[in-house]
C-alpha positions, 0 to 999 in steps of 0.5 A: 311237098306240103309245105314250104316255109322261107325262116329265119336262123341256121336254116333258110327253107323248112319244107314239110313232106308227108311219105309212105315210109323211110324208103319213100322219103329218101327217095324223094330226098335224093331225087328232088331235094338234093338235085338242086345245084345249090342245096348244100346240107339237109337234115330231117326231123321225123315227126313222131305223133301229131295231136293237133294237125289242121289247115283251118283256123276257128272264125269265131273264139273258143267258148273259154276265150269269151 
């Protein structure tokens, strides 16, 4: 798991996961998500193409920002 995210709305917990493929994936569904006793529903989006990913934030404003 990359990320956990408690949010608002019809969800409580947003959880990002990165695996080999939809084997991996739902494997990793039933054997850890889905075994705690109170996790009551799941659904899963699949990302598609990400264009932007990155853990780090700019220190200084972009040069257009100025």
């Amino acid at each position: 798991m990359l990320e956990c995210h408690h949010v608002t709305g019809a969800w409580n917990f947003v959880l990002k996961v990165r695996r080999h493929n939809m084997r991996t994936l739902e494997q990793s569904l039933n054997s850890v998500i889905k075994s705690v006793a109170d996790v009551q529903r799941t659904e899963i989006l699949i990302v598609l193409s990400s264009p932007k990913e990155t853990g780090q934030f700019a220190v200084e404003p972009p040069r257009w920002a100025r």
